[in-house]
Structure formats: structure tokens, C-alpha cells
C-alpha positions in Angstrom: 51.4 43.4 22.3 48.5 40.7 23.0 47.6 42.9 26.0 46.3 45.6 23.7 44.3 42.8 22.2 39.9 42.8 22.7 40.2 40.1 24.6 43.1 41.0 27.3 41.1 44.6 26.7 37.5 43.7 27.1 37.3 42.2 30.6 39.5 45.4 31.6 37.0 47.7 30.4 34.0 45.8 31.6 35.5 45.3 35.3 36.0 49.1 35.3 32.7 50.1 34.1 31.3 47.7 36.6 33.1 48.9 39.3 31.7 52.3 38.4 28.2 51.0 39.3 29.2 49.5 42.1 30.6 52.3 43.8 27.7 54.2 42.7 25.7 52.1 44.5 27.7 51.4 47.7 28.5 55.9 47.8 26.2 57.8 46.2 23.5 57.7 49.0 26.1 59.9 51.3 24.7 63.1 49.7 21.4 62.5 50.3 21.7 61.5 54.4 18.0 62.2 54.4 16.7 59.6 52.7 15.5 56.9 54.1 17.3 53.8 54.5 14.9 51.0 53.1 14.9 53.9 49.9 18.4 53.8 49.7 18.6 50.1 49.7 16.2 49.2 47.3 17.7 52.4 44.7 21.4 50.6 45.2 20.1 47.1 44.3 18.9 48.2 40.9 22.4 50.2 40.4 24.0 46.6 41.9 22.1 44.6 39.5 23.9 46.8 36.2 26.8 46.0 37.5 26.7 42.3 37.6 24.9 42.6 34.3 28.5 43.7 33.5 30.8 42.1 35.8 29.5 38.4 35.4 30.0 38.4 31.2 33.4 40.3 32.1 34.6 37.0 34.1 33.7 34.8 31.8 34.9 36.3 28.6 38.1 37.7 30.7 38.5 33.6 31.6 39.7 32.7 28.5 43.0 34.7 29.0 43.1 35.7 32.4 43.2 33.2 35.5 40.6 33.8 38.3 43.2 35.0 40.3 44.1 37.9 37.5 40.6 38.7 37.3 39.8 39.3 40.9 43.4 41.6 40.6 41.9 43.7 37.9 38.3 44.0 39.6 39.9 45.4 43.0 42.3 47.7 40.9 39.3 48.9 39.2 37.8 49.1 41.9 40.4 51.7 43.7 40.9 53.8 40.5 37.2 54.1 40.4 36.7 55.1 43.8 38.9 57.8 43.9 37.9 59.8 40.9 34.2 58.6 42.1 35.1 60.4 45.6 36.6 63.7 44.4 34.3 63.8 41.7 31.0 63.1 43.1 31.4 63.2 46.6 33.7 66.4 46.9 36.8 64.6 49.0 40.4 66.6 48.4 42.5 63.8 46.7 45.6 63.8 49.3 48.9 62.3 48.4 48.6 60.3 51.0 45.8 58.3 49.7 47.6 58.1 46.2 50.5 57.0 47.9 48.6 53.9 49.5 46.2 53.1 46.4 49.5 53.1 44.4 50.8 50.5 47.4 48.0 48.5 46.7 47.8 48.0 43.2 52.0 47.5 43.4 51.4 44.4 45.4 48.3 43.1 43.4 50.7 43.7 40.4 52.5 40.4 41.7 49.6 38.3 40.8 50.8 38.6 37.3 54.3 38.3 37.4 55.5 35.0 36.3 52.0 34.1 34.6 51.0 34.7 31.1 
């Protein structure tokens, strides 16, 4: 079970914690329409700049077992997990099957990256 192991662990986690900034940043704006814009960019830049805090060490460490290829698969699978708790959570949306269904698509046909490697 080397998959369970910190370093086949680590970059997981650290994708997925900076995906969680990410959205942040790119959503969290949506509540607060009145802001202004030039606000709202400069807030999201200091959110963005956690996240590659995170996600640049999480390549790098996550290179040593993963291929680039795996790593970009597990960012943009972090990335939809993320955004859909982030969107019913914070931002109220109803979950619908429908999106599950096509996130599930998704993340079945970034799946193939890995199959074969490793």
C-alpha cells in the first residue's frame, strides 16, 4: 500500500488544501457583488498567493513519485471536489445529481492518466 505512504499522501493533501484557496479566491467575491472590483482583485491575489505557497512545494515534493502528468490529474480533481463542497457550502448552490454525475465523468477519465503508470 505505497499510496497510503507521506509521500504518495503529501502532494494529495497539499493540492487539495491549495485548491481550497484557490477557489476561495476565484468565488468568494460572489456574495459581496458590491464590492468593488479593483477590491476584489487585490483581496484574491493575497488568497492566490497562499495557495502557490502551497501548490508550488506540493509539485515538487509530489515529483518524486508522481509524473507531471499525475500531478496536474490530482490538482484538477482537487480542484472539482473542492468546488463543489466550496459551492454548497459557502455559496448556497443545491448540489444536483446532475452535476455529481458529470464531476464523477470527469474525474473517471482523468483516472486514465494513471492507469498503466506507477
Amino acid at each position: 500500500m505505497k499510496f497510503l505512504s507521506w509521500p504518495y499522501l503529501a502532494p494529495v493533501l497539499m493540492l487539495g488544501a491549495s485548491n481550497l484557496f484557490m477557489t476561495f479566491a476565484w468565488y468568494w467575491h460572489l456574495k459581496f457583488k458590491h464590492t468593488p472590483l479593483l477590491k476584489v482583485i487585490l483581496i484574491s491575489w493575497l488568497i492566490a498567493g497562499a495557495e502557490y505557497a502551497i501548490a508550488v512545494p506540493a509539485n515538487r515534493l509530489g515529483s518524486a513519485v508522481y509524473s507531471p502528468t499525475q500531478l496536474k490529474t490530482i490538482q484538477e480533481g482537487a480542484t472539482l471536489i473542492v468546488f463543489v463542497a466550496f459551492s454548497a457550502l459557502y455559496l448556497g448552490e443545491p448540489l444536483r445529481l446532475s452535476t455529481i454525475a458529470g464531476f464523477v465523468l470527469i474525474c473517471a477519465g482523468a483516472a486514465l492518466v494513471f492507469l498503466g503508470r506507477g
